[in-house]
C-alpha positions in Angstrom: -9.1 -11.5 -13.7 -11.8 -12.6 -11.3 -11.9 -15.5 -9.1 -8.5 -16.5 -8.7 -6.8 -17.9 -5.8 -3.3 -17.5 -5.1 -2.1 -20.0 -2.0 1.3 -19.8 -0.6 0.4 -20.2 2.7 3.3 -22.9 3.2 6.0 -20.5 3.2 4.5 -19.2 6.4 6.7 -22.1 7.9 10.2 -21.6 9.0 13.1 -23.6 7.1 17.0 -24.7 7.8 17.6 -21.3 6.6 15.1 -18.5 7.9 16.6 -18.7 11.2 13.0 -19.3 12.7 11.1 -16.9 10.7 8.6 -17.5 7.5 10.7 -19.0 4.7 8.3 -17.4 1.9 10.1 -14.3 0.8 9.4 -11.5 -2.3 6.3 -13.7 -2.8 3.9 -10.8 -4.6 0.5 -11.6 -5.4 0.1 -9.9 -8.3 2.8 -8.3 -9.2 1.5 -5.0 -11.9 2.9 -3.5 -14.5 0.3 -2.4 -17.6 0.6 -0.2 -20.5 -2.7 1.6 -19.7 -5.6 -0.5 -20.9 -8.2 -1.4 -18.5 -7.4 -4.3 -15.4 -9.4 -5.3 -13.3 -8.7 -7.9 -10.0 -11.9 -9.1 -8.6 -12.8 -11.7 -6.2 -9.2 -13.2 -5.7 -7.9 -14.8 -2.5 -4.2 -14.4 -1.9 -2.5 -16.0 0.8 1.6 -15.1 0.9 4.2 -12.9 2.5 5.0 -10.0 0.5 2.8 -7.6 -1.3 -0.7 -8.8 -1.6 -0.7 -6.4 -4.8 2.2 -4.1 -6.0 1.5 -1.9 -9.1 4.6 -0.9 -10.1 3.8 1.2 -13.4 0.1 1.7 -15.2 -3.1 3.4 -15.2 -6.9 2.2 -14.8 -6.2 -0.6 -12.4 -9.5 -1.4 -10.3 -8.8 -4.1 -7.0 -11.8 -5.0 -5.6 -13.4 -7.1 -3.6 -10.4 -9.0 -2.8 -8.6 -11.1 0.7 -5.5 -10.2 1.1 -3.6 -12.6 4.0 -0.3 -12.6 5.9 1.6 -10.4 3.4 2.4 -6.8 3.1 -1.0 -5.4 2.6 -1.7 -3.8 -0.9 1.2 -1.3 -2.0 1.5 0.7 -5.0 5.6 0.5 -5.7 7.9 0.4 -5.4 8.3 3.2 -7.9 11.2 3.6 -10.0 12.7 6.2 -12.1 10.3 7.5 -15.6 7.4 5.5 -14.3 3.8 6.8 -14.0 1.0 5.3 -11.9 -2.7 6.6 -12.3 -6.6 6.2 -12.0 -6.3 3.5 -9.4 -9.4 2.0 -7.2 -8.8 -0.1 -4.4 -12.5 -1.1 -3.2 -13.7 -3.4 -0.8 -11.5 -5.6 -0.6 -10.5 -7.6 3.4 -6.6 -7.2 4.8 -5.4 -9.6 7.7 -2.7 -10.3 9.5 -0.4 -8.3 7.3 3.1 -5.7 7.8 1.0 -2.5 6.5 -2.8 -2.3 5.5 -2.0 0.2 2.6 1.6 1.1 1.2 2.8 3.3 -1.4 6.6 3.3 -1.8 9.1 5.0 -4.1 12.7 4.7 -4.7 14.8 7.2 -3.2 16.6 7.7 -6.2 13.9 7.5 -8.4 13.4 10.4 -10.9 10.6 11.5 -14.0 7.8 9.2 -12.3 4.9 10.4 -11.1 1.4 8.7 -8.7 -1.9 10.3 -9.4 -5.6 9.8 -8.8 -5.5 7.2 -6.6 -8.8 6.1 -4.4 -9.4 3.6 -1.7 -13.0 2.9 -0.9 -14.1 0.6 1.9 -11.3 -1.8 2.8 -11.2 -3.5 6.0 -8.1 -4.4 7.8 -6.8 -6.2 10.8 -4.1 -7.5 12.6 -1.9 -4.9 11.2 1.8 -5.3 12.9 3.8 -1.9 11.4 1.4 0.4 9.8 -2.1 1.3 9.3 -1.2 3.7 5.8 1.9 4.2 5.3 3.3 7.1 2.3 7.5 6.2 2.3 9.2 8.3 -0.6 12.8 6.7 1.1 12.7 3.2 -0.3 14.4 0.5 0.1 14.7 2.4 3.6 11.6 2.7 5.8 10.9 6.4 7.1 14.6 7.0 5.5 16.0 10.2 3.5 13.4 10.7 1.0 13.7 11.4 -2.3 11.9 14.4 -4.5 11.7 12.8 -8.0 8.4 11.0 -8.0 5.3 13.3 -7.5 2.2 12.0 -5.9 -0.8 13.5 -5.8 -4.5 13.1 -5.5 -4.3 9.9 -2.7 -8.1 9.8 -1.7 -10.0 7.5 1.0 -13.6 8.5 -0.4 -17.2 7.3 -0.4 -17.2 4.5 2.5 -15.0 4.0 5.6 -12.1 2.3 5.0 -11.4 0.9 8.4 -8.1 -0.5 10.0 -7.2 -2.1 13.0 -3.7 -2.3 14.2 -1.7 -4.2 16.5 -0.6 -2.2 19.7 2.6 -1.3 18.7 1.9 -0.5 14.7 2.0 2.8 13.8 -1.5 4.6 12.2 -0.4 6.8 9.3 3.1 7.4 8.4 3.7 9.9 5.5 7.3 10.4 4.5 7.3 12.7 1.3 10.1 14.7 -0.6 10.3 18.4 0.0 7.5 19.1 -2.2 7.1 16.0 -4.4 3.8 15.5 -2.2 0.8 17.8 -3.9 -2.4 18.9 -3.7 -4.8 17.9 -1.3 -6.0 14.6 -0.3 -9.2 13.8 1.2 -9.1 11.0 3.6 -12.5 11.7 5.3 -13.4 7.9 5.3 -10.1 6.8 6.9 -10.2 5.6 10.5 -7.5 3.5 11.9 -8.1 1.9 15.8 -5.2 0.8 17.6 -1.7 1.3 17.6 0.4 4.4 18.0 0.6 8.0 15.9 3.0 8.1 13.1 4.6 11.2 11.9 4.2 13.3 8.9 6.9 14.7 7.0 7.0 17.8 4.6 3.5 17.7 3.6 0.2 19.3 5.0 -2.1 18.7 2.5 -4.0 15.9 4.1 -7.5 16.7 5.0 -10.6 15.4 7.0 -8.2 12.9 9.2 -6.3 13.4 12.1 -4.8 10.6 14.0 
Protein backbone atom coordinates (compact mmCIF):
# COMPACT_ATOMS: atom_id res chain seq x y z
CA UNK A 1 0.00 0.00 0.00
CA UNK A 2 1.70 3.20 -1.00
CA UNK A 3 0.30 6.57 -1.26
CA UNK A 4 -2.50 6.61 0.79
CA UNK A 5 -3.90 9.27 2.86
CA UNK A 6 -5.91 8.67 5.85
CA UNK A 7 -7.59 12.27 7.25
CA UNK A 8 -9.40 12.39 10.45
CA UNK A 9 -8.17 15.49 11.41
CA UNK A 10 -11.87 16.59 12.42
CA UNK A 11 -12.07 14.57 15.43
CA UNK A 12 -9.30 16.76 16.77
CA UNK A 13 -12.46 19.02 17.74
CA UNK A 14 -14.19 18.71 21.03
CA UNK A 15 -18.06 17.63 20.91
CA UNK A 16 -21.22 17.75 23.46
CA UNK A 17 -19.70 14.77 24.83
CA UNK A 18 -15.71 14.91 25.15
CA UNK A 19 -16.00 17.20 27.97
CA UNK A 20 -13.56 19.70 26.00
CA UNK A 21 -11.18 17.16 24.76
CA UNK A 22 -10.69 15.62 21.02
CA UNK A 23 -13.89 13.79 20.14
CA UNK A 24 -11.86 11.23 17.78
CA UNK A 25 -11.27 8.19 19.84
CA UNK A 26 -9.74 4.40 18.98
CA UNK A 27 -9.22 5.97 15.51
CA UNK A 28 -6.12 3.55 14.29
CA UNK A 29 -4.55 4.24 11.11
CA UNK A 30 -3.83 1.02 10.06
CA UNK A 31 -4.80 -1.26 12.13
CA UNK A 32 -2.39 -4.86 11.41
CA UNK A 33 -3.00 -8.09 11.60
CA UNK A 34 -1.23 -10.48 8.61
CA UNK A 35 -0.76 -14.13 8.27
CA UNK A 36 2.97 -13.62 7.28
CA UNK A 37 3.12 -12.69 3.65
CA UNK A 38 5.03 -9.62 2.78
CA UNK A 39 3.26 -5.81 3.64
CA UNK A 40 4.51 -3.04 2.97
CA UNK A 41 3.13 0.84 4.01
CA UNK A 42 4.84 3.38 2.04
CA UNK A 43 4.28 7.04 1.50
CA UNK A 44 1.01 7.32 3.55
CA UNK A 45 -0.21 10.41 5.40
CA UNK A 46 -2.28 9.71 8.49
CA UNK A 47 -3.81 12.37 10.38
CA UNK A 48 -5.97 10.83 13.67
CA UNK A 49 -5.82 10.20 17.36
CA UNK A 50 -4.92 6.88 18.20
CA UNK A 51 -2.31 4.65 16.85
CA UNK A 52 -0.79 6.02 13.69
CA UNK A 53 0.03 2.08 13.04
CA UNK A 54 -0.72 -0.93 15.54
CA UNK A 55 0.46 -4.38 14.34
CA UNK A 56 -1.24 -6.51 16.37
CA UNK A 57 -0.14 -10.09 14.97
CA UNK A 58 2.31 -10.85 11.76
CA UNK A 59 5.67 -10.96 10.36
CA UNK A 60 7.46 -9.08 7.41
CA UNK A 61 5.70 -5.77 7.84
CA UNK A 62 8.01 -2.76 6.36
CA UNK A 63 6.56 1.09 7.40
CA UNK A 64 8.36 3.47 5.70
CA UNK A 65 8.52 6.68 4.69
CA UNK A 66 5.35 7.56 6.29
CA UNK A 67 3.59 11.02 8.48
CA UNK A 68 2.19 10.07 11.22
CA UNK A 69 0.09 13.23 13.06
CA UNK A 70 -1.73 13.94 16.34
CA UNK A 71 -2.16 10.24 17.30
CA UNK A 72 -0.27 7.80 19.42
CA UNK A 73 2.81 7.45 17.45
CA UNK A 74 3.45 4.02 15.80
CA UNK A 75 2.93 1.00 18.30
CA UNK A 76 3.29 -2.60 17.85
CA UNK A 77 0.13 -4.02 20.20
CA UNK A 78 -1.40 -4.37 21.90
CA UNK A 79 -0.38 -7.96 22.08
CA UNK A 80 -2.64 -10.62 23.17
CA UNK A 81 -2.49 -14.12 24.24
CA UNK A 82 -0.86 -16.95 21.21
CA UNK A 83 0.09 -14.10 19.02
CA UNK A 84 3.47 -13.68 17.34
CA UNK A 85 4.95 -10.47 15.88
CA UNK A 86 8.32 -10.53 13.73
CA UNK A 87 10.72 -9.10 11.03
CA UNK A 88 9.39 -5.60 11.42
CA UNK A 89 11.06 -2.30 9.73
CA UNK A 90 10.00 0.96 10.76
CA UNK A 91 12.14 3.36 8.41
CA UNK A 92 11.96 6.85 7.81
CA UNK A 93 9.01 7.72 8.42
CA UNK A 94 8.07 11.69 10.29
CA UNK A 95 6.03 11.64 13.94
CA UNK A 96 4.26 14.95 15.25
CA UNK A 97 2.45 16.06 17.78
CA UNK A 98 1.62 12.67 19.08
CA UNK A 99 1.14 10.67 22.99
CA UNK A 100 4.45 8.44 22.36
CA UNK A 101 6.92 8.50 19.28
CA UNK A 102 7.38 4.58 19.41
CA UNK A 103 5.16 2.07 21.54
CA UNK A 104 5.11 -1.52 21.99
CA UNK A 105 2.46 -2.75 24.34
CA UNK A 106 1.34 -6.19 25.59
CA UNK A 107 -1.56 -7.41 27.64
CA UNK A 108 -0.89 -8.13 30.97
CA UNK A 109 -2.52 -11.25 30.85
CA UNK A 110 -1.43 -12.23 27.75
CA UNK A 111 0.26 -15.67 27.31
CA UNK A 112 2.11 -17.94 24.22
CA UNK A 113 2.92 -14.72 22.16
CA UNK A 114 6.04 -13.69 21.38
CA UNK A 115 7.85 -9.92 19.52
CA UNK A 116 11.01 -10.58 17.70
CA UNK A 117 13.29 -8.88 15.20
CA UNK A 118 12.03 -5.68 15.27
CA UNK A 119 14.19 -2.47 13.69
CA UNK A 120 13.62 1.15 13.61
CA UNK A 121 15.78 3.10 11.23
CA UNK A 122 15.67 6.86 10.97
CA UNK A 123 12.38 8.26 12.20
CA UNK A 124 11.97 11.66 13.19
CA UNK A 125 9.71 12.79 15.93
CA UNK A 126 8.41 15.83 17.62
CA UNK A 127 6.11 17.30 19.87
CA UNK A 128 6.00 14.22 21.79
CA UNK A 129 3.65 14.88 25.08
CA UNK A 130 4.20 11.32 27.26
CA UNK A 131 7.03 9.32 25.81
CA UNK A 132 9.86 9.33 23.57
CA UNK A 133 9.99 5.01 23.44
CA UNK A 134 8.10 3.51 25.48
CA UNK A 135 8.35 -0.77 26.12
CA UNK A 136 4.86 -1.40 28.59
CA UNK A 137 4.34 -5.28 29.14
CA UNK A 138 1.30 -3.99 31.79
CA UNK A 139 -1.41 -3.08 29.33
CA UNK A 140 -4.28 -1.65 29.40
CA UNK A 141 -2.28 -0.06 32.45
CA UNK A 142 0.64 2.34 31.69
CA UNK A 143 3.91 1.46 33.70
CA UNK A 144 1.44 -1.04 35.63
CA UNK A 145 2.05 -4.80 37.01
CA UNK A 146 3.60 -6.41 34.06
CA UNK A 147 2.97 -9.47 32.86
CA UNK A 148 5.59 -12.45 31.75
CA UNK A 149 3.78 -14.23 28.91
CA UNK A 150 4.79 -12.39 25.83
CA UNK A 151 8.64 -12.57 25.04
CA UNK A 152 10.25 -9.73 23.24
CA UNK A 153 13.39 -9.79 21.96
CA UNK A 154 15.76 -8.34 19.34
CA UNK A 155 14.14 -4.39 19.58
CA UNK A 156 16.90 -2.55 17.42
CA UNK A 157 17.33 1.33 16.56
CA UNK A 158 20.12 0.53 13.70
CA UNK A 159 21.77 2.11 10.70
CA UNK A 160 20.66 5.99 10.99
CA UNK A 161 19.62 8.19 13.96
CA UNK A 162 16.25 7.87 14.83
CA UNK A 163 15.72 11.23 16.51
CA UNK A 164 12.93 12.43 19.01
CA UNK A 165 12.01 15.46 20.55
CA UNK A 166 9.77 15.59 23.47
CA UNK A 167 7.79 17.93 25.19
CA UNK A 168 9.16 19.16 28.71
CA UNK A 169 7.37 17.01 30.80
CA UNK A 170 7.32 13.60 28.41
CA UNK A 171 9.33 11.02 29.60
CA UNK A 172 12.49 9.65 27.19
CA UNK A 173 12.46 5.87 27.39
CA UNK A 174 10.23 3.92 29.56
CA UNK A 175 10.82 0.10 29.48
CA UNK A 176 8.44 -1.92 31.66
CA UNK A 177 9.17 -5.67 31.00
CA UNK A 178 8.12 -9.01 32.78
CA UNK A 179 10.68 -10.69 35.02
CA UNK A 180 12.44 -12.14 32.25
CA UNK A 181 10.09 -12.08 29.27
CA UNK A 182 12.62 -9.18 28.01
CA UNK A 183 15.72 -11.03 26.11
CA UNK A 184 18.70 -10.72 24.50
CA UNK A 185 20.32 -7.65 23.72
CA UNK A 186 19.20 -4.67 21.93
CA UNK A 187 21.17 -2.32 20.17
CA UNK A 188 19.81 1.19 20.28
CA UNK A 189 23.04 2.95 19.17
CA UNK A 190 21.10 5.32 16.78
CA UNK A 191 18.53 6.35 19.37
CA UNK A 192 18.69 9.97 20.73
CA UNK A 193 15.82 11.50 22.34
CA UNK A 194 16.14 15.62 23.33
CA UNK A 195 13.86 16.98 25.81
CA UNK A 196 11.79 15.81 28.36
CA UNK A 197 12.62 13.87 31.54
CA UNK A 198 14.35 10.13 32.19
CA UNK A 199 12.03 7.23 32.41
CA UNK A 200 12.77 4.13 34.32
CA UNK A 201 13.73 0.74 33.37
CA UNK A 202 12.24 -2.24 34.81
CA UNK A 203 13.66 -5.86 35.04
CA UNK A 204 15.71 -5.75 32.05
CA UNK A 205 19.46 -4.72 31.34
CA UNK A 206 19.98 -5.78 28.06
CA UNK A 207 19.81 -2.44 26.40
CA UNK A 208 22.97 -1.32 24.78
CA UNK A 209 24.73 1.82 23.23
CA UNK A 210 21.93 4.30 24.83
CA UNK A 211 21.79 5.84 28.00
CA UNK A 212 19.28 8.53 28.73
Amino acid sequence: MTDLTIDDALGDEPNANSNGLPAGHNTDGFDVSTTGELLIIENSTIMNQDDCLAINKGSNITFQGNICSGGHGISIGSITSDVTVSNIYVADNTITNSQQAIRIKTDASATNSFVSNVTYVGNTASGIADFGVIIDQSYPDTLGTPGTGVIISDVNFVDSETSITLDSSAEKVAVNCGSGSCTGTWDWSMLTVNGGTDGEVVNFSGIEDYAQ
